[in-house]
ZAMARGU-4260 file (C-alpha; in steps of 0.2 Angstrom, whole numbers, plus 5000, padded with zeros to 4 digits):
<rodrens>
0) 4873/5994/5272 | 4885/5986/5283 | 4893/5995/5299 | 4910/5993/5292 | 4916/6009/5285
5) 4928/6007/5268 | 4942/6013/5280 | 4939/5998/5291 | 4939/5985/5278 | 4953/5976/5273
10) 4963/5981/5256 | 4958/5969/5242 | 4969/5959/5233 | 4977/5970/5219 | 4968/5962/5201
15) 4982/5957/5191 | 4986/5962/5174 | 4978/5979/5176 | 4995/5990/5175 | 4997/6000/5160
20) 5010/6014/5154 | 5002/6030/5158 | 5012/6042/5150 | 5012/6032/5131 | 4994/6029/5136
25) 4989/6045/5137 | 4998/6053/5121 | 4993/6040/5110 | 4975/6043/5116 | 4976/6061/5113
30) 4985/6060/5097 | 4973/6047/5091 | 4958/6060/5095 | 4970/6074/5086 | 4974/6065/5071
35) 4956/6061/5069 | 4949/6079/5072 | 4961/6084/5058 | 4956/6070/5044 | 4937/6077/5049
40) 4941/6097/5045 | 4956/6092/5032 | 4942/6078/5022 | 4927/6075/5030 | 4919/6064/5044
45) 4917/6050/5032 | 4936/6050/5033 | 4936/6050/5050 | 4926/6038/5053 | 4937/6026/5038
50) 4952/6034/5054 | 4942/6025/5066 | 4941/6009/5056 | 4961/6008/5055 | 4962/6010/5075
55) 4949/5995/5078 | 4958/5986/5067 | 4974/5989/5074 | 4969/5987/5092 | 4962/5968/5087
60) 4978/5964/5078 | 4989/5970/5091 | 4978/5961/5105 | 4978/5945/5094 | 4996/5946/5087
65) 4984/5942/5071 | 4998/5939/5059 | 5002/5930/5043 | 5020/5928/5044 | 5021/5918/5058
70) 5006/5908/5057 | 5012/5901/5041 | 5028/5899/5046 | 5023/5889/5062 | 5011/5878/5048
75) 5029/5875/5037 | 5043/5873/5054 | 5032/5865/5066 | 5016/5857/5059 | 5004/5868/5067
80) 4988/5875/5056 | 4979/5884/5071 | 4984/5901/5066 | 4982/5896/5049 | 4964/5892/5049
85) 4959/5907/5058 | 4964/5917/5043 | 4953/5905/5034 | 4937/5906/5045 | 4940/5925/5044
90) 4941/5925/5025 | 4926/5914/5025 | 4915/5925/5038 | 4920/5941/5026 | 4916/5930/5009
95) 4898/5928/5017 | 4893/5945/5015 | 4905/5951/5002 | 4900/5940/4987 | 4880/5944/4989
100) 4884/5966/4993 | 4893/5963/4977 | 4881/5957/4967 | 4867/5969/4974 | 4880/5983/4968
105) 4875/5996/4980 | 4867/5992/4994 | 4869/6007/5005 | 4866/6019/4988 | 4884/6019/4985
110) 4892/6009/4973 | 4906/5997/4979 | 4918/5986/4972 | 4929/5970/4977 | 4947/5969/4975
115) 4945/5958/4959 | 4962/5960/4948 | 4969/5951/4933 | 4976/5933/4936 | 4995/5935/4926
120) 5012/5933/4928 | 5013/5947/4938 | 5000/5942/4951 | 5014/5925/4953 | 5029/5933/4953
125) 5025/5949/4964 | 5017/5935/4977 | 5031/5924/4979 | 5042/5939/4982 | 5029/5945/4993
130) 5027/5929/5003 | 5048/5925/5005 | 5048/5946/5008 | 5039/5944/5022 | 5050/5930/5031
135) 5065/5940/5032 | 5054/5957/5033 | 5048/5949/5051 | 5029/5954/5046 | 5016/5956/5032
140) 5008/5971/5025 | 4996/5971/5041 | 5009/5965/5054 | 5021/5978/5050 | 5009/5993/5055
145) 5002/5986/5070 | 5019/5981/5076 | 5028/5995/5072 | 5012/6005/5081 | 5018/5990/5096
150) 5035/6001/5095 | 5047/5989/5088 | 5063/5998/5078 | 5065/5982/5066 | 5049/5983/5059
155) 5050/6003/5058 | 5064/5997/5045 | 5055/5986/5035 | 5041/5999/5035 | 5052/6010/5027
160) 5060/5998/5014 | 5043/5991/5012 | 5037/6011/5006 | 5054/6012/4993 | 5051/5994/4986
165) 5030/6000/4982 | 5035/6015/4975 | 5049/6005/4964 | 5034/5995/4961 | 5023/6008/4954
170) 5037/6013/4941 | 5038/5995/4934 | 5021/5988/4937 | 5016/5994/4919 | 5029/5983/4911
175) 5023/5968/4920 | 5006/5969/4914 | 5013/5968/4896 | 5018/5950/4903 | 5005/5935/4901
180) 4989/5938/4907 | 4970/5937/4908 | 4957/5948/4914 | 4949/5950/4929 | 4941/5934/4935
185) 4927/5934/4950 | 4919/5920/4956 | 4902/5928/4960 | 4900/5934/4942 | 4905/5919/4937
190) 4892/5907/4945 | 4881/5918/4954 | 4881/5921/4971 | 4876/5902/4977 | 4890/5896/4966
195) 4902/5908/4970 | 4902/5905/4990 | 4901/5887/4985 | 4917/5889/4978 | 4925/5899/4988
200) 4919/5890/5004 | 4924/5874/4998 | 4943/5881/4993 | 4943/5889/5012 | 4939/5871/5018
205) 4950/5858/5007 | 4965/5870/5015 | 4958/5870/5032 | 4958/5850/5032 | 4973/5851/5023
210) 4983/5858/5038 | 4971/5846/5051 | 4979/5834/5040 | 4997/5837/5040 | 4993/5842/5059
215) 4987/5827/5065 | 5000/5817/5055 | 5013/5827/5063 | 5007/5827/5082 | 4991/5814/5081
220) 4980/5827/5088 | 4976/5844/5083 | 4981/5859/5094 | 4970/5865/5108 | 4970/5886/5109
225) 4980/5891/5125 | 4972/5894/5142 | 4972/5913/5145 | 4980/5922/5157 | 4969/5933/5162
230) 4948/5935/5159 | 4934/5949/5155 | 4939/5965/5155 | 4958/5961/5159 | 4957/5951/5144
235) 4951/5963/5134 | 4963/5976/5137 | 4978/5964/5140 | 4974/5950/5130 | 4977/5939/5122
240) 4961/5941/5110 | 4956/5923/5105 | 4961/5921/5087 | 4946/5914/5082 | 4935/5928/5088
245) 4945/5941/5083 | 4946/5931/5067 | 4928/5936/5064 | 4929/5954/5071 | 4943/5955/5056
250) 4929/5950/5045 | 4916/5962/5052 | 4927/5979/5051 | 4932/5971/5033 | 4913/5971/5028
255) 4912/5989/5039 | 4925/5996/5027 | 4919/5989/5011 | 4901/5999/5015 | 4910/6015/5020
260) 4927/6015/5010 | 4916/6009/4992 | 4930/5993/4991 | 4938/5981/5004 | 4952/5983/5017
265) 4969/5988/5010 | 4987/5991/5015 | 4999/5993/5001 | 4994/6007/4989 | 4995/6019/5002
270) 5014/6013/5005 | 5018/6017/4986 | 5008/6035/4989 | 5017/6040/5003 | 5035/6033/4993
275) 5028/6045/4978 | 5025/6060/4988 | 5042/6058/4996 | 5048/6055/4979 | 5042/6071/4974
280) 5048/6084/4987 | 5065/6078/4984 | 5062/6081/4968 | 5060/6063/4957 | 5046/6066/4947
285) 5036/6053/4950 | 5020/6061/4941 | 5027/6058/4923 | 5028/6039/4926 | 5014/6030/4919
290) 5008/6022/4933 | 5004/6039/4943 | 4996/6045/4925 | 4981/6031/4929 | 4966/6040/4934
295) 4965/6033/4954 | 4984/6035/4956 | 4983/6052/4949 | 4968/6059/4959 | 4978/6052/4976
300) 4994/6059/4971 | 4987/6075/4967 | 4977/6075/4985 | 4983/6075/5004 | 4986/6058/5009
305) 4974/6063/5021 | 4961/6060/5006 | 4967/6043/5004 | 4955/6030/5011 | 4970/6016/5013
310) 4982/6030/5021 | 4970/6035/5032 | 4966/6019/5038 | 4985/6015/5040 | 4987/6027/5051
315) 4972/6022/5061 | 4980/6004/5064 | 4999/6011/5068 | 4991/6024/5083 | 4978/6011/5086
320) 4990/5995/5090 | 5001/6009/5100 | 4985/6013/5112 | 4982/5994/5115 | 5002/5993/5117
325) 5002/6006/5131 | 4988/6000/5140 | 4991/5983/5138 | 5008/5990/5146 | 5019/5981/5134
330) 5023/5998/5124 | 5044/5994/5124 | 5052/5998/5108 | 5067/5991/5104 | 5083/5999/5097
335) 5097/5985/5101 | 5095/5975/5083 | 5108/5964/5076 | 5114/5971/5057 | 5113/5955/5048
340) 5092/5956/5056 | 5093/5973/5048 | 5097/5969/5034 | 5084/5954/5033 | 5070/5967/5038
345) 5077/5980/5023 | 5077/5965/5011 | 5061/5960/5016 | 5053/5976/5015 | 5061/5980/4996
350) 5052/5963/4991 | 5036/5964/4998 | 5032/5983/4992 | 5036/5978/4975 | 5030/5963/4976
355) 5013/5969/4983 | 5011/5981/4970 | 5015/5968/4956 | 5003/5957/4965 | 4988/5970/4965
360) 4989/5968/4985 | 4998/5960/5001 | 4991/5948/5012 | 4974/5958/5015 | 4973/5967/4999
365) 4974/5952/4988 | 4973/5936/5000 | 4961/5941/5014 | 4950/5955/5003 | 4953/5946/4986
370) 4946/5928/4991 | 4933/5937/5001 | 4928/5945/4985 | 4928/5931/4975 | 4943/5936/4965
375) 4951/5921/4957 | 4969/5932/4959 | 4965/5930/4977 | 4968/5909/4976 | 4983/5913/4966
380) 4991/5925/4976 | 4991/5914/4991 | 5000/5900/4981 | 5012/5910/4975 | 5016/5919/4991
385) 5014/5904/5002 | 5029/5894/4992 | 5037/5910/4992 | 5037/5908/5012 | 5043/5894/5013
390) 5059/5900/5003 | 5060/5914/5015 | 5060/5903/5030 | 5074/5892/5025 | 5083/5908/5021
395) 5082/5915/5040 | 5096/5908/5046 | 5106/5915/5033 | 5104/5931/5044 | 5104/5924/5059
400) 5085/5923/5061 | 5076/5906/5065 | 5074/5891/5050 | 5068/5876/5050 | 5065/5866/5067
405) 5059/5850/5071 | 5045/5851/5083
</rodrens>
């Protein structure tokens, strides 16, 4: 050992990028440990551990900015697909391994089940809202948790109008199935499992050349991911996440949560639960409408949220994105909002909850868990919700949010 004692030494350079906020660190860490504690004596473990699921998730979002609203929206105004085929590749990774669980049935002993749902009027009409929803709401059904977990008021708005417009939804969902409609369609039933992931594989990549296409076009070259700022463990608790790998970490704790929960990801039915219960203890009675007479709707509304797998793992990803926020040191929420972007994020939030719920799903439930599943609504879904994007984006500027731009 050297002579030199540590006092003699001189300081090292500080390594950048390691500050963090300290006192939201500390009570998102706690309160994540406390929320989880109770869902584990309130439920079970198996809830709990569903609870930990929602904060990984949200943690990766957060790290990666991992969502679907402005990806597709830098795909319509500027030409750029990157962001877009992550979602692709992660869609793909989970299809690998959810199309052949499926078929087995139960491979851990437990029966699952993919997001499959019927291919109808409602499935294209509830996306599109969904999709142009989403543009003036600022996020998707995933970006609004972690963002609002990420401490932004605007997007604590859309959350809210996003839980009015599902509940809405659940009071007129059974007048839209009576619309146009056939049943159920799933890819692996269809053509087994070689010929399910053939399908599925080749959709994921016709749209992935597509944008490489319409990229190159635009910029005569495709774009290169950006050189982060930082590396290791700075990176890791910092970020930027690189979209691609946390792209396929997406996947893994999808495939994680279909093994646990008994069914894929899912975001939105446990917007319209929490609209119901709200519903109720001001005394709307909710539990005479027809949808919450349905066996699953009746069972959750009947049971602590806490009991609900999708509630539980919402709230994992809203305390999760806030822990990476603090640590990351970028836990700042925002109050100073103009009205006419309050009003956009209120708008938005109406039309993706009922949209979702006429949709069987948002942007994980139905895009990302139904494609991955093998569920032709999934392929619909996307259509409809991407042309109902683009509608969206054109109508930004309306409230005084960006629109179209050339590059």
């Amino acid at each position: 050992m050297s002579e030199t004692t540590l006092s003699q030494r001189a300081p090292s350079a500080p390594v950048p990028g390691f500050s963090f906020d300290k006192g939201p660190a500390a009570v998102t860490a706690i309160l994540f440990v406390i929320v989880a504690v109770l869902i584990a004596q309130a439920v079970d473990i198996h809830q709990a551990v569903l609870y930990g699921l929602g904060g990984l998730l949200g943690i990766a979002l957060y790290h990666a900015s991992f969502g679907f609203t402005g990806g597709w929206r830098r795909f319509s105004v500027e030409k750029r697909g990157r962001a877009m085929r992550a979602q692709l590749l992660m869609i793909g990774v989970a299809a690998a391994a959810f199309i052949p669980l499926l078929a087995i049935g139960a491979p851990l002993g437990t029966p699952i089940v993919g997001a499959v749902a019927p291919v109808g009027v409602s499935v294209l009409v509830g996306a599109f809202m969904f999709g142009l929803g989403m543009q003036l709401g600022g996020g998707c059904g995933s970006g609004t948790l972690f963002t609002v977990g990420g401490g932004s008021a605007r997007m604590l708005l859309t959350l809210a109008f996003f839980i009015i417009g599902a509940v809405i939804g659940t009071a007129h969902l059974p007048m839209w199935l009576e619309l146009p409609s056939m049943p159920p369609i799933s890819l692996g039933t269809e053509f087994g499992i070689w010929g399910g992931l053939g399908v599925t594989f080749a959709g994921l990549v016709l749209i992935a050349l597509i944008t490489v296409w319409v990229e190159k076009r635009a910029h005569g070259s495709i774009e290169a991911a950006p050189v982060a700022p930082r590396a290791g463990f700075a990176r890791l608790l910092h970020g930027p996440w690189p979209m691609v790998g946390t792209g396929v970490l997406l996947a893994g704790l999808n495939v994680a949560t279909l093994l646990s929960a008994g069914h894929p990801w899912s975001i939105t039915f446990g917007f319209g639960l929490w609209g119901a219960k709200i519903a109720q203890g001001i005394g709307i009675p909710v539990e005479t409408w027809e949808f919450w007479n349905w066996a699953g709707p009746a069972k959750a509304l009947s049971n602590s949220v806490l009991a609900d797998n999708t509630s539980v793992m919402n709230f994992g990803i809203v305390i999760g994105a806030a822990l990476a926020a603090s640590l990351a040191g970028k836990f700042a929420p925002k109050v100073k909002v103009p009205f006419a972007s309050l009003l956009a994020a209120a708008i938005g939030g109406i039309l993706m909850g009922y949209g979702a719920r006429l949709a069987f799903g948002c942007n994980i439930g139905a895009f990302f868990s139904g494609i991955a599943s093998g569920s032709v609504h999934g392929w619909l879904w996307f259509v409809a919700a991407f042309a109902g994007s683009w509608i969206g984006i054109a109508l930004r500027p309306v409230f005084g949010m960006d629109g179209f731009k050339k590059s």
